[in-house]
N, C-alpha and C positions, 0 to 999 in steps of 0.2 A: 614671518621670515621671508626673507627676501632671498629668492634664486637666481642665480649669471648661469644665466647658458654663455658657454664656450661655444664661438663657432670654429672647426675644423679650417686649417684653410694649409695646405700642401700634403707631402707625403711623410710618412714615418719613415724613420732610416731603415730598418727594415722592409718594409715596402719598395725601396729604391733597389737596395740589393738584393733582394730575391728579380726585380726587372733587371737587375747589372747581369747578373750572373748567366739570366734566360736568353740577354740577348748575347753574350758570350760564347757560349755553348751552342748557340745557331752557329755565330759567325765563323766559329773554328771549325762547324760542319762542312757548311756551303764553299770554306776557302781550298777545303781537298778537292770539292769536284770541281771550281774554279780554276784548278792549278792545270789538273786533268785532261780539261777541256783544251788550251792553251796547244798542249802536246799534240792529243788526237788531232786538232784542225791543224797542226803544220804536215802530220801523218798524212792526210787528207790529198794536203795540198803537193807533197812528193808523189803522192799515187795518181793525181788527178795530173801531175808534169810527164810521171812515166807514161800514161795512155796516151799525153800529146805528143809525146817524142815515139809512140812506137806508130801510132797515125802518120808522122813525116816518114819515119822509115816506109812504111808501105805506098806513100806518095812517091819515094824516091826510085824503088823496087819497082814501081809499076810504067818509071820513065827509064831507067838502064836496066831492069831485069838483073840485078845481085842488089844484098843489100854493101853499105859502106864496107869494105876491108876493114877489119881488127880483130886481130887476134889472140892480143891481151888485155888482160881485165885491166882498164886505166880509167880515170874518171872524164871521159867524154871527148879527150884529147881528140881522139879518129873523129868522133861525131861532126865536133866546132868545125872542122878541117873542111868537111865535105859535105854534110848536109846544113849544118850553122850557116857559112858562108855562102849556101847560093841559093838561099830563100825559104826552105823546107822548113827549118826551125830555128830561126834567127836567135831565140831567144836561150838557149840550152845551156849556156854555162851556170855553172852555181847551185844545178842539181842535188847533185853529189853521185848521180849515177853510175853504174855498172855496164858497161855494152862489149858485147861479147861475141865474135858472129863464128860460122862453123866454116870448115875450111874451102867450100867450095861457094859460097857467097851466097847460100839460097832459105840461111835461118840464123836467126838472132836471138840473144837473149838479153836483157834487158834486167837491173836488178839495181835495189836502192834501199838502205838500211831505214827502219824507223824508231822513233823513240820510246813510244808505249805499244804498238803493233797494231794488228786491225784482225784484232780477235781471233775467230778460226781463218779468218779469210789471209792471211798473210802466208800461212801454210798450207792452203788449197793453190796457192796462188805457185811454190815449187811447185809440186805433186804434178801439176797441169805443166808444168816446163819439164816434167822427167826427171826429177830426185825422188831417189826413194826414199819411203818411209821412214828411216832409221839420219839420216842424212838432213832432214830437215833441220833449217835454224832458225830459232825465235828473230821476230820482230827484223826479217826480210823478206819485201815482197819481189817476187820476179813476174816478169812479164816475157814470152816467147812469140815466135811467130804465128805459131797456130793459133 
């Protein structure tokens, strides 16, 4: 008697979908913390703008001694006016910032909402500007003069 060997030559359909499924199942993992990531680096990058805008405010404070007049929570309008415009921080619109100063011109607050937050450090970050505990709000960071 005469024997054929069969030689094998690709994959069983079986064999394809248990790989379809495996790399499925990653991808739909990796795509949450993909999405995630996105969030936190623009978070990053709002926290990484408030410390260069509160850097010009103490630039500015240490050439007229007060910081900029505002007294209302507005999104940067006082800032652009006066420290925007004469070289401090040219760059400041489109933050989306908070700035906030107290009424004799000698402290500021500084404050800018985020999308996923920055962990515990977004509410250490009131606490350290003087909100109490109970008063804290998720997923904004302030920044103060101290």
């Amino acid at each position: 008697m005469k024997t054929i060997n069969k030689k094998k030559f690709g994959f069983t359909l079986v064999e394809l979908l248990v790989v379809i499924s495996i790399i499925g199942v990653l991808s739909a993992i990796l795509m949450v913390n993909f999405v995630g990531t996105r969030e936190r680096s623009r978070d990053t990058q709002r926290i990484q703008d408030l410390n260069s805008l509160r850097n010009a405010l103490r630039l500015y404070y240490n050439d007229f001694q007060y910081y900029p007049p505002c007294t209302l929570a507005t999104s940067g309008s006082c800032l652009t006016s006066s420290i925007g415009t004469s070289g401090y921080a040219p760059g400041i619109s489109g933050i989306g910032y908070t700035y906030i100063t107290n009424a004799n011109g000698v402290g500021f607050t500084l404050s800018v909402g985020l999308e996923v937050g920055a962990g515990d450090e977004d509410v250490n970050s009131q606490l350290r500007c003087g909100v109490s505990v109970g008063n804290t709000k998720p997923n904004l960071y302030m920044l103060c003069d101290n």
